[in-house]
N, C-alpha and C positions, 0 to 999 in steps of 0.2 A: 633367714633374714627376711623381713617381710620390706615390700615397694614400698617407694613415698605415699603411694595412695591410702593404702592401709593405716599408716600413719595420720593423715590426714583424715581419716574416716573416723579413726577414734578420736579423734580431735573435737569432728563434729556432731559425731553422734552422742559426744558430752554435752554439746547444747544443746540437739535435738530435745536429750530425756530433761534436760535443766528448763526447756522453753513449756515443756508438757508435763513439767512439776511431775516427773516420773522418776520418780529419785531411788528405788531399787535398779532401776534400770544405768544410770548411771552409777550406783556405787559398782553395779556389776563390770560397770568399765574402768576399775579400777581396779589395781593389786595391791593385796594385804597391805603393805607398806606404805602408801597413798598419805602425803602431805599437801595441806593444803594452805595457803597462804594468804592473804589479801592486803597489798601493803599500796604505801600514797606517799609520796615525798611531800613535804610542808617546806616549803619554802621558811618559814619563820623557826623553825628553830634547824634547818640546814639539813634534814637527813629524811630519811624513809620512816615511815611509821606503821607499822604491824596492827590491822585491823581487828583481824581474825587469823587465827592459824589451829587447825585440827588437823592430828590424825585418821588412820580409816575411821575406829572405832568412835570417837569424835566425832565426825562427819556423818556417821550412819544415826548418831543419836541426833544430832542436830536437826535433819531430816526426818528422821522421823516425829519430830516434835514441831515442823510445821504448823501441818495441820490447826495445833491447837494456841497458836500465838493468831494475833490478828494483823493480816497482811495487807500491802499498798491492795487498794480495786486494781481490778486489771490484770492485767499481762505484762510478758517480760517476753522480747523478741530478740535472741543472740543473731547478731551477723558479724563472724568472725572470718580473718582471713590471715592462712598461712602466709609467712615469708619467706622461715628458713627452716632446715632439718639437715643438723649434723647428724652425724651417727660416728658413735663412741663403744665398738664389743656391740656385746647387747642392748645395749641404751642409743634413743635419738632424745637428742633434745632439739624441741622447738621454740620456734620464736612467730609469734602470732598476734596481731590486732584485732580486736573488738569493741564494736559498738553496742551497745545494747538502749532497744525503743521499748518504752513504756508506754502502752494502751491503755485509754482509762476505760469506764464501763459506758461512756457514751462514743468510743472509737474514737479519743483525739489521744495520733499521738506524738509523743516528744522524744528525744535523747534522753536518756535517764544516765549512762553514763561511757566513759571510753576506758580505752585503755590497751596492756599488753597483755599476753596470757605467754610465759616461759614454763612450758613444759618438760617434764623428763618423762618417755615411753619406754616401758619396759620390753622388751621384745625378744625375752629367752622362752615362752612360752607358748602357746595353741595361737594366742592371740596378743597383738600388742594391747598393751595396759597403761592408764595413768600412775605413773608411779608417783609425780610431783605437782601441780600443779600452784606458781605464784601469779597471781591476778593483779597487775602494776597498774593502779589508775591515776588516771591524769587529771578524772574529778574528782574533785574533792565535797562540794556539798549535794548530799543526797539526796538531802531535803526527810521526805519519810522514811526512806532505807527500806532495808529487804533481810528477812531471814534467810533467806536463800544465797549460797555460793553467785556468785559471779560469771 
């Protein structure tokens, strides 16, 4: 069974590779079975709303198909923080807040968006992995948006 640290590490080193658009790097911190989720409650019509939702193979094509869409200037800087880590057998699941700042290309920057990040880690293996990842935001306009996971 691996510490909360561990836990936690893989947590952040999904934003690390996400902040440095190193996106092999992050699918690597995932397991085969890797869902991904991005949903936003709407107050007008009363429920959650499903962004985006990819599996691995999804996800890796996604990413790799960056590069050739045309992206907000600038940067995306995760600062996320754990709060909570059940563990269930082999599975933790987390519960975690994020903020993410947007740099533009003359260095001004703003909130681009918040939110939760509800994890499930797999941890019957060498290393804990993302098994799930749902990105619950609490903004809603994006304005340009992002090809990029959350």
């Amino acid at each position: 069974m691996f510490s909360d640290q561990a836990i936690r590490e893989v947590i952040y080193r999904a934003c690390l590779a996400l902040d440095a658009e190193e996106f092999e790097t992050f699918m690597a911190l995932c397991s085969p079975d890797f869902n991904y989720r991005l949903t936003v409650f709407s107050p007008e019509i009363r429920k959650d709303m499903t962004w985006l939702e990819q599996d691995y193979a999804g996800m890796k094509a996604l990413l790799e198909m960056v590069p050739q869409h045309m992206t907000r200037p600038g940067s995306l800087k995760r600062h996320v923080s754990v709060y909570l880590i059940d563990r269930d057998g082999e599975t933790a699941t987390v519960t975690s807040s994020f903020i993410v700042i947007a740099t533009d290309g003359n260095g001004k920057s703003s909130v681009f968006v918040t939110g939760n990040y509800y994890d499930d880690i797999d941890c019957s293996g060498d290393q804990p992995l993302l098994r799930s990842r749902r990105a619950h935001l609490e903004t809603r306009d994006l304005g340009t948006g992002t090809h990029m996971p959350i």
